[in-house]
Backbone as CSV, one residue per row, in Angstrom:
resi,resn,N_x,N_y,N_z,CA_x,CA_y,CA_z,C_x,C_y,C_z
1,UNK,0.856,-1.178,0.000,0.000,0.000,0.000,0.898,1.236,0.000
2,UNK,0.435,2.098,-0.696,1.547,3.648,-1.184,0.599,4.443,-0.306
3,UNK,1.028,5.698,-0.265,0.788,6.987,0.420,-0.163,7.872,-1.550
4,UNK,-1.076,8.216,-1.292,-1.301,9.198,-2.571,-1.386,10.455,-1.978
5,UNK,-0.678,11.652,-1.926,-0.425,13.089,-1.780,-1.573,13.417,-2.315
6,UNK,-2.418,14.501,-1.674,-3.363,15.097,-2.462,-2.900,16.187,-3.186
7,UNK,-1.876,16.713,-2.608,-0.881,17.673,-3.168,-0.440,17.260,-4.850
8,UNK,-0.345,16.229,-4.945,-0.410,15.559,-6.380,-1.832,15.147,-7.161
9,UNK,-2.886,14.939,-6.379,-3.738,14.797,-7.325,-4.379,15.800,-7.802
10,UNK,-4.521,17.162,-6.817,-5.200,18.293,-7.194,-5.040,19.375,-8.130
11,UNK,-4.234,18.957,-8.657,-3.817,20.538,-10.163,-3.379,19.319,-11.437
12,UNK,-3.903,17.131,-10.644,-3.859,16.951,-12.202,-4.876,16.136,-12.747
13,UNK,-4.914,15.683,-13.691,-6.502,15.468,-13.737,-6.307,13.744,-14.305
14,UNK,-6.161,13.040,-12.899,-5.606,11.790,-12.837,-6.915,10.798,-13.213
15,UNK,-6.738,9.395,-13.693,-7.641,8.297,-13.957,-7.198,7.430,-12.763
16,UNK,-8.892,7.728,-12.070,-8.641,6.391,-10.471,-9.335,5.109,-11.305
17,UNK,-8.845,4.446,-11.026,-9.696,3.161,-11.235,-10.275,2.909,-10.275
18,UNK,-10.357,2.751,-8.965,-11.030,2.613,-8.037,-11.186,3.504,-6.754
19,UNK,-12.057,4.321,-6.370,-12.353,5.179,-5.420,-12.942,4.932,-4.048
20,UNK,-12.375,4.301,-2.982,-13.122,4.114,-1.984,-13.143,5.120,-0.900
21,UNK,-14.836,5.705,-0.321,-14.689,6.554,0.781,-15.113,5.336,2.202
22,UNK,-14.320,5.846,2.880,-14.822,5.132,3.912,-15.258,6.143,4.856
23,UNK,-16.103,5.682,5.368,-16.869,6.573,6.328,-17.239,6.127,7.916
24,UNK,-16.888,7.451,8.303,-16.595,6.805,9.711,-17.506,7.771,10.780
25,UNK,-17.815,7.478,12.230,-18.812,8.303,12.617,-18.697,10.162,12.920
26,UNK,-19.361,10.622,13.081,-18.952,12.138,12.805,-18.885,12.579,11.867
27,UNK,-18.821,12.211,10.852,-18.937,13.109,9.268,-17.321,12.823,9.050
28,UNK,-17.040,12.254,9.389,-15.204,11.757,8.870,-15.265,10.631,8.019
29,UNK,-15.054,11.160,6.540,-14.785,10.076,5.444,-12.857,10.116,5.212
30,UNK,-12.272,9.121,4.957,-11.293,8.833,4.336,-11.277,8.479,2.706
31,UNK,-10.538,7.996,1.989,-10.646,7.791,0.613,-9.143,7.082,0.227
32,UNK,-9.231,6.096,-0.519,-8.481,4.727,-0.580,-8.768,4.847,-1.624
33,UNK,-7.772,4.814,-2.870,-7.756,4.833,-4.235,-6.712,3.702,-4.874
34,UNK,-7.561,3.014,-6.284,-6.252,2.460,-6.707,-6.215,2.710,-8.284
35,UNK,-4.829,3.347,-8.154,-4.448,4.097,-9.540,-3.515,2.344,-10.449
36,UNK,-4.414,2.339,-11.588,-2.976,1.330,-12.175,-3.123,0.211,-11.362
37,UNK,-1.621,0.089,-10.523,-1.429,-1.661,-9.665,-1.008,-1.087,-8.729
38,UNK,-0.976,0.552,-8.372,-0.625,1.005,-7.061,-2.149,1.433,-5.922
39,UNK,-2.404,0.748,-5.037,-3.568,1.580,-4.156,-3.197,1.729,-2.580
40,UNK,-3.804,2.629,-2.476,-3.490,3.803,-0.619,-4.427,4.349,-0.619
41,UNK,-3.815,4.989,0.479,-4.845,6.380,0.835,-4.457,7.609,0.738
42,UNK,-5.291,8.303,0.781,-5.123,9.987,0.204,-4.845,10.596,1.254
43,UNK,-3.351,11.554,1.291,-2.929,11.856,2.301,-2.801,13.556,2.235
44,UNK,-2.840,14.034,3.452,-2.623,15.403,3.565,-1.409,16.178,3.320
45,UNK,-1.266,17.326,3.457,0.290,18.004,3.229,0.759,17.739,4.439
46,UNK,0.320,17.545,5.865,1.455,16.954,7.058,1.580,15.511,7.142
47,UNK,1.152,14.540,5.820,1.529,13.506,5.936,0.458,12.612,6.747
48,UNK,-0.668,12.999,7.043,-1.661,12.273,7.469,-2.734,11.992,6.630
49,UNK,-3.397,10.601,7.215,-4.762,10.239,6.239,-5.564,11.625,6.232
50,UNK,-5.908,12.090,4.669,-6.670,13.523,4.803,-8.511,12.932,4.778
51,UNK,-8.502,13.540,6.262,-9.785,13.732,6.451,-10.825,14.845,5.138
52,UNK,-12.124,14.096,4.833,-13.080,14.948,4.110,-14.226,14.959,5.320
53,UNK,-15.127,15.952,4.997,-16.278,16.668,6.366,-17.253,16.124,5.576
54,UNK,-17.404,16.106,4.436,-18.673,15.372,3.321,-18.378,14.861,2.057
55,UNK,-19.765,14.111,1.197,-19.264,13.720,0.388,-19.252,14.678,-0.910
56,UNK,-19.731,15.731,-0.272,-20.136,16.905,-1.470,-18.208,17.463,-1.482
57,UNK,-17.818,17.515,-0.312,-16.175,17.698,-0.488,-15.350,16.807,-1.354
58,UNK,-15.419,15.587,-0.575,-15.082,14.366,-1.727,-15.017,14.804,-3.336
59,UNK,-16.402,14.879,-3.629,-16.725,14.649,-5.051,-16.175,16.056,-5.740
60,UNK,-16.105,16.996,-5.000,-15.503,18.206,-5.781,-14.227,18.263,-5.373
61,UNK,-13.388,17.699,-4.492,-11.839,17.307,-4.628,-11.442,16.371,-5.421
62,UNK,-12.070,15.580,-6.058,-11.528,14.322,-7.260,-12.890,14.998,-8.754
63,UNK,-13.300,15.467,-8.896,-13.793,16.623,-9.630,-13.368,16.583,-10.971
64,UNK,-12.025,16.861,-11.160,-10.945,17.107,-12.094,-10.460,15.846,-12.686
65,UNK,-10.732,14.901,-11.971,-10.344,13.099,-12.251,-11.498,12.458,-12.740
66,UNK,-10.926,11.629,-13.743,-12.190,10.337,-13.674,-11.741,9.570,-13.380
67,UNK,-12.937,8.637,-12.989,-13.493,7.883,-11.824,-14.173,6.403,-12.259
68,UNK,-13.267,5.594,-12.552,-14.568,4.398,-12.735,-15.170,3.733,-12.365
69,UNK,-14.784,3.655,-11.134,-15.294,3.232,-9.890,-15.335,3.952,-8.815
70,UNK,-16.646,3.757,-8.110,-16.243,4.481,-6.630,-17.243,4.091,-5.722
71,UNK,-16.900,3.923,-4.685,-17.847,2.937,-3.549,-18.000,3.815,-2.223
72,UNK,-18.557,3.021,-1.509,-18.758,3.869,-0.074,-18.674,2.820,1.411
73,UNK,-18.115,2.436,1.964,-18.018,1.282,3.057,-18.059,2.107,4.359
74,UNK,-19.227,2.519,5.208,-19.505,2.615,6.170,-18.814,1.148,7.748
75,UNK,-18.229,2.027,8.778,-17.936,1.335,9.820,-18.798,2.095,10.631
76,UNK,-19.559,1.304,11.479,-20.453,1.946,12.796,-20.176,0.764,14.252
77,UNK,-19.517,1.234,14.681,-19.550,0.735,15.851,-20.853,0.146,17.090
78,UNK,-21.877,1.140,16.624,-22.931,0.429,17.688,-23.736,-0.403,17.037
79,UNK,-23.882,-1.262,16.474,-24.905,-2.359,16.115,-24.240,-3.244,17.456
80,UNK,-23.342,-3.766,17.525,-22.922,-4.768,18.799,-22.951,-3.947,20.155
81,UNK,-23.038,-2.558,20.037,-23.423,-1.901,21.625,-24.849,-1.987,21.662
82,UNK,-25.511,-2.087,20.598,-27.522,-2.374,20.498,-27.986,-3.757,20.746
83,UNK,-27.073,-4.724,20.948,-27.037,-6.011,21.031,-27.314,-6.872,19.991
84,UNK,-27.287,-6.174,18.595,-26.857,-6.769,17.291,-26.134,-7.866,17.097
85,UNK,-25.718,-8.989,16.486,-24.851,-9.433,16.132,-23.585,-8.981,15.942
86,UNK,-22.083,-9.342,15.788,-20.960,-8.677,15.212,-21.355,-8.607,13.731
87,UNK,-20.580,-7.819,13.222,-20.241,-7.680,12.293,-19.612,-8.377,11.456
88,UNK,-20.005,-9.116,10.119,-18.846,-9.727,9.481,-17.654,-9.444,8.977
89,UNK,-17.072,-10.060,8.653,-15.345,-9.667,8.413,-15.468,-8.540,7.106
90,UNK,-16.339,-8.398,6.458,-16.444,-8.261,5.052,-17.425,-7.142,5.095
91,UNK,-16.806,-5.566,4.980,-17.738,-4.501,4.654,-18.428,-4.706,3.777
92,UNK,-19.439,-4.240,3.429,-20.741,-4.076,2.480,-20.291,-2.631,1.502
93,UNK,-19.862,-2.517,0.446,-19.737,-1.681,-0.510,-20.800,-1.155,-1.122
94,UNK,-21.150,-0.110,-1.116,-22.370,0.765,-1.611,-22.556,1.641,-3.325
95,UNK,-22.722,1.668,-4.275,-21.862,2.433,-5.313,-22.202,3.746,-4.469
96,UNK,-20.825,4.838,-5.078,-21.260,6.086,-4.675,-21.153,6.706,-5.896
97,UNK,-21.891,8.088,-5.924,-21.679,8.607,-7.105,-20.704,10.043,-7.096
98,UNK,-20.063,10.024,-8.425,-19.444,11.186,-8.060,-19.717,12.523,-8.476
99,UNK,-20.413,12.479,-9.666,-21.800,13.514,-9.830,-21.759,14.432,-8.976
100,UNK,-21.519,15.531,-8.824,-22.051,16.890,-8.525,-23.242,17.350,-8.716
101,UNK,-24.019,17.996,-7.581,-25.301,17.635,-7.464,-25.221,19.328,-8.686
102,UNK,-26.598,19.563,-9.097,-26.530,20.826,-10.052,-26.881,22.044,-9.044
């Protein structure tokens, strides 16, 4: 797994083959891309996983890119604090779209 700089994807107008946001509670999505035979995650200018606040951010930060894929894998922690079952090993992938709303 590589590091992808957003610092590099944003002024070019790159082909993801695969776009994953993951989404986590609080409005904190991440994004896991795989360019080619290289895939990571999208990292900030101090070198950390770069947090997005929505997916309306998301979709207008990869904007400039196409996209042929792109998914959405939610983690929620309380289904097993509700007395749910666990969780299986295996997130559930959602398509997402990357469409800009008009």
């Amino acid at each position: 797994m590589i590091k992808f700089p957003y610092t590099n994807i944003e002024h070019a107008a790159w082909e993801i083959d695969y776009l994953e946001v993951q989404s986590y509670e609080m409005n904190v999505y991440l994004v896991y891309l795989t360019v080619g035979d290289k895939s990571g995650m999208v990292y900030d200018k101090l070198d950390k996983p770069m947090r997005f606040f929505s997916t309306g951010h998301i979709r207008e930060a990869f904007a400039h890119c196409t996209v042929k894929t792109a998914v959405m894998k939610h983690d929620s922690p309380y289904d097993e604090m509700i007395g749910n079952p666990p969780k299986s090993a295996e997130q559930m992938a959602l398509p997402f779209s990357m469409a800009l709303p008009y």
